[in-house]
C-alpha positions as CSV (number, residue, x, y, z in Angstrom):
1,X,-26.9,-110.2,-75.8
2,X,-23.9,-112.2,-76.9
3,X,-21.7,-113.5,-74.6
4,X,-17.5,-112.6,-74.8
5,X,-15.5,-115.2,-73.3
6,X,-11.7,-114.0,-73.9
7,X,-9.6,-117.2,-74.0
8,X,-6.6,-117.5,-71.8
9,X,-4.9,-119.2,-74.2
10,X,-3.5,-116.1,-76.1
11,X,-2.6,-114.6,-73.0
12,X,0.6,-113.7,-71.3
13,X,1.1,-116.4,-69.2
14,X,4.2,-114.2,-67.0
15,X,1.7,-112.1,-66.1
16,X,-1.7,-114.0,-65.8
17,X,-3.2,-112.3,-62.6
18,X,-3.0,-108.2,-64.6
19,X,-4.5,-110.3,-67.7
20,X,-7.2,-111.4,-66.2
21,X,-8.2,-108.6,-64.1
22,X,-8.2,-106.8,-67.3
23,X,-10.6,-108.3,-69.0
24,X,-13.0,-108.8,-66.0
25,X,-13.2,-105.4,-65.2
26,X,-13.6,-104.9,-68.9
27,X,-16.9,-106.5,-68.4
28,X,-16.5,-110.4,-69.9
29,X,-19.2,-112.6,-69.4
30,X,-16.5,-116.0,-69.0
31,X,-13.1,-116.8,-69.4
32,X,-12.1,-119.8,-71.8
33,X,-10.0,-122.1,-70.8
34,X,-8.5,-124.8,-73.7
35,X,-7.0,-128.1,-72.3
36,X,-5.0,-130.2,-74.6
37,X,-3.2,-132.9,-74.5
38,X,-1.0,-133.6,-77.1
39,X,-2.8,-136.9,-78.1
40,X,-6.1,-135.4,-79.0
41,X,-4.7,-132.4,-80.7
42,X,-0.9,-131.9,-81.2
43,X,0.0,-129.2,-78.5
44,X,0.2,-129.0,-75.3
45,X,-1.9,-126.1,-72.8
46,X,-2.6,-126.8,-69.3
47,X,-4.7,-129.0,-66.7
48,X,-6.4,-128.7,-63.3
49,X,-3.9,-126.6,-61.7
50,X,-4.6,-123.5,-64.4
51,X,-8.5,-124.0,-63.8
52,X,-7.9,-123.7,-60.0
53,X,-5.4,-120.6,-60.1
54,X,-8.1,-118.5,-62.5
55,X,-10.5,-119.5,-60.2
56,X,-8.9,-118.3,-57.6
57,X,-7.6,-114.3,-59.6
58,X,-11.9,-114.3,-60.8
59,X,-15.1,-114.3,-60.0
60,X,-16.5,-115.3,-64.0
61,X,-17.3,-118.5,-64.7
62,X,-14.7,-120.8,-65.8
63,X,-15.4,-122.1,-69.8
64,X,-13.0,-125.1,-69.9
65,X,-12.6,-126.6,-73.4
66,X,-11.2,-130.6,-73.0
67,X,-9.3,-131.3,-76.1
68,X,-8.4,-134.4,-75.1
69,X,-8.8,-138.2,-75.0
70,X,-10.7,-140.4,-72.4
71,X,-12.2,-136.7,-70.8
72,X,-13.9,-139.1,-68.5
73,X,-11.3,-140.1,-66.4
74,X,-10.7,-136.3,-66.0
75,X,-13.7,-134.4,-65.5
76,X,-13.5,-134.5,-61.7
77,X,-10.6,-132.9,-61.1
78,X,-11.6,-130.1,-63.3
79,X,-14.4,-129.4,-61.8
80,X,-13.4,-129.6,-58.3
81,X,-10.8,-127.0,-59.4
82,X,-13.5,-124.4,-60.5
83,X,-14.7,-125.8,-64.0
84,X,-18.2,-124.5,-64.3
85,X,-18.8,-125.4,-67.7
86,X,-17.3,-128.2,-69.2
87,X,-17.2,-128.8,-73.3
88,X,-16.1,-132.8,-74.5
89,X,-15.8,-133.7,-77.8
90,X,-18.0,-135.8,-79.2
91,X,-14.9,-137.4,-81.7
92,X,-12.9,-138.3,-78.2
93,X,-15.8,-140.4,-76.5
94,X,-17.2,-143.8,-77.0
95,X,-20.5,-142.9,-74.8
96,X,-21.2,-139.1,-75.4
97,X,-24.3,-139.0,-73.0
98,X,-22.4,-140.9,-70.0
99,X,-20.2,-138.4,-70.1
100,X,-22.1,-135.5,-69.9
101,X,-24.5,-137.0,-67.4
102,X,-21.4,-137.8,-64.8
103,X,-20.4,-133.7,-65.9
104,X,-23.9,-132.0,-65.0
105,X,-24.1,-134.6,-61.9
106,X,-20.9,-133.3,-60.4
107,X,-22.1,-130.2,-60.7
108,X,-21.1,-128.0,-64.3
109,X,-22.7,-127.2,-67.0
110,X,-22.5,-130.3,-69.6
111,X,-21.1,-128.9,-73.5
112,X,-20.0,-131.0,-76.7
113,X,-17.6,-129.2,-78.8
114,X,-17.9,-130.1,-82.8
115,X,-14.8,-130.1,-85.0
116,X,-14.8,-127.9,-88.1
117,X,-15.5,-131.4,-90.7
118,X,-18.0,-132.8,-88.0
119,X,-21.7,-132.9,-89.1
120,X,-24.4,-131.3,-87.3
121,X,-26.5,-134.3,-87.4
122,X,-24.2,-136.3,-84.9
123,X,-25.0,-133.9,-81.9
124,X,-28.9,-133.8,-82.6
125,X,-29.8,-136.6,-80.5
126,X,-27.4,-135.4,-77.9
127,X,-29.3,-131.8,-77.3
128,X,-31.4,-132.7,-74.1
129,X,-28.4,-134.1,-72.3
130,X,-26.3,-130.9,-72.6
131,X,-26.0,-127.0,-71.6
132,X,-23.8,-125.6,-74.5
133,X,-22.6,-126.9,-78.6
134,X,-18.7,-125.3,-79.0
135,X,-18.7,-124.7,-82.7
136,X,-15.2,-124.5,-83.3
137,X,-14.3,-122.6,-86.7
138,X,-10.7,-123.3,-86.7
139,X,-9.0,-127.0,-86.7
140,X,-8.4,-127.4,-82.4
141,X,-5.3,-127.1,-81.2
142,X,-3.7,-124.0,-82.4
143,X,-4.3,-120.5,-81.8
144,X,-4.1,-117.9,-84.1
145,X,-6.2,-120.1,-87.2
146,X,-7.8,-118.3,-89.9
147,X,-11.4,-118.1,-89.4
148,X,-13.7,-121.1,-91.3
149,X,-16.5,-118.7,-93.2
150,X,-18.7,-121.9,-93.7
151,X,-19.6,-122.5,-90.0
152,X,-22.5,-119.5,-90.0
153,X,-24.4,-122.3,-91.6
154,X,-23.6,-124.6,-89.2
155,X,-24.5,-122.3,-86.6
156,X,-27.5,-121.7,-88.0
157,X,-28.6,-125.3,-88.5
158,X,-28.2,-125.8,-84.5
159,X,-30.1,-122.3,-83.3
160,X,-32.7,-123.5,-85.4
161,X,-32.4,-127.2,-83.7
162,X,-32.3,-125.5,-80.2
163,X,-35.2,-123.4,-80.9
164,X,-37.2,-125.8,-82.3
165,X,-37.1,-127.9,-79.3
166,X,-37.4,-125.8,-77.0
167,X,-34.4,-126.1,-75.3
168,X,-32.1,-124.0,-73.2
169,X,-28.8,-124.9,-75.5
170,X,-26.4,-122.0,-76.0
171,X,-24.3,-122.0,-79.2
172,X,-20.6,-121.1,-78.8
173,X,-18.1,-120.3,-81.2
174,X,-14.1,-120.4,-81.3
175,X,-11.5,-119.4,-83.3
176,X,-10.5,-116.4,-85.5
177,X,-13.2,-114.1,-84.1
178,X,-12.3,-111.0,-84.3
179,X,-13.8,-107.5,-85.6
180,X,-14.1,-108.9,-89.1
181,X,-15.8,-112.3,-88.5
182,X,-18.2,-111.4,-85.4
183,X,-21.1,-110.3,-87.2
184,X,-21.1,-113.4,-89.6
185,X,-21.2,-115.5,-86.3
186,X,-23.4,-113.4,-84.7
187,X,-25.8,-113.1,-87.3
188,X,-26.4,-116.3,-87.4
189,X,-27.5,-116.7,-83.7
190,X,-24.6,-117.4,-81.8
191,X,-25.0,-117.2,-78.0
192,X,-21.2,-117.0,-77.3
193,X,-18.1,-116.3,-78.9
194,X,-14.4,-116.9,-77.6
195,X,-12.0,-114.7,-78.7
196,X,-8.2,-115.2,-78.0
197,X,-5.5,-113.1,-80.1
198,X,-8.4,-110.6,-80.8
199,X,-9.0,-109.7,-76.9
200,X,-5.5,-110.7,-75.1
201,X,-2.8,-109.4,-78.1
202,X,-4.6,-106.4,-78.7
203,X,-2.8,-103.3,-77.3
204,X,-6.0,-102.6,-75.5
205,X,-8.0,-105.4,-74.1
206,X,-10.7,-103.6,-72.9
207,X,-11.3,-101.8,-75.7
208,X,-11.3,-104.9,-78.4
209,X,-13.8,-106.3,-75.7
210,X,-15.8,-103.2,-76.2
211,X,-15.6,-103.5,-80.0
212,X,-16.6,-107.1,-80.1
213,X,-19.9,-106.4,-78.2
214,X,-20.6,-103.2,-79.9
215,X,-20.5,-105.5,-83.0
216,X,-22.8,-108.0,-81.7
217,X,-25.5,-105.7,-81.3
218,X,-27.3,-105.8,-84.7
């Protein structure tokens, strides 16, 4: 079954606690959190002390998305906050697989995350050294993107990576899922998708959550 990880980054911030709630009790698998730092990507989000206070509202495991540069020198402080997986990108890092060995020694889950114009190929050699691929089928650092059609084949070229290898990778996908772009992603053998605006400015979270999965199911 596909996983629904509703990102926090479309929700209303005034009132995180009832947001969150929401969707856990809708029945989400994770929650998404996207970190940038104005360098990496043009805006702004969050840091440690959002990881720590949805830590504290939820029991789901914390997603946290680092769009930023030198993640190294910050990877500890998100995890000792509650990060329990943790996605780099594999444009922001001189030494990918140091990285994500320090991340799955200090005790997440280790995830690259792969721009829209990034080739597969770069993240081939890096598939026994991580947990999770974040295909990301907007441009980071925006909500609210229209969705990339051409990543299905992306995805595709990775599940078929994963699965000839043998390995325990899941394939993650963000930005501009919603009702009509699910089944493309999950079609071609996504393991997770993050949804944002779909899930948190709906007028019924719960419900879109409900949609999403029932759409999963092929």
């Amino acid at each position: 079954m596909v996983e629904i990880a509703p990102s926090i980054l479309s929700a209303d911030f005034s009132n995180l606690t009832e947001q969150i709630t929401v969707v856990e009790r809708a029945g989400c698998d994770l929650l998404h959190i996207d970190v940038m730092d104005g360098q990496f990507v043009e805006n702004i989000t969050f840091g440690p002390l959002i990881v720590d206070a949805a830590n504290r509202i939820s029991d789901l495991p914390l997603d946290v998305h680092l769009m930023i540069v030198e993640p190294e020198r910050q990877i500890e402080k998100f995890i000792q906050t509650g990060a329990d997986i943790i996605s780099i990108h594999v444009e922001a890092v001189q030494e990918p697989v140091s990285v994500l060995r320090d991340i799955r020694r200090l005790g997440a889950l280790a995830g690259v995350a792969l721009n829209p114009d990034t080739e597969v190929e770069g993240v081939l050699t890096l598939l026994g050294e991580i947990d999770l691929i974040l295909v990301m089928s907007v441009y980071p650092g925006m909500g609210g993107q229209r969705f990339i059609d051409s990543v299905g084949q992306k995805i595709e070229t990775l599940r078929k990576a994963i699965d000839d290898s043998n390995l325990d990778v899941k394939v993650e996908v963000d930005g501009g899922i919603n009702p009509s772009t699910v089944q493309l992603v999950a079609r071609a053998g996504v393991d997770i998708i993050v949804a944002g605006d779909a899930v948190f400015r709906s007028p019924d979270p719960a419900s879109a959550i409900a949609e999403l999965r029932k759409l999963t199911i092929l």
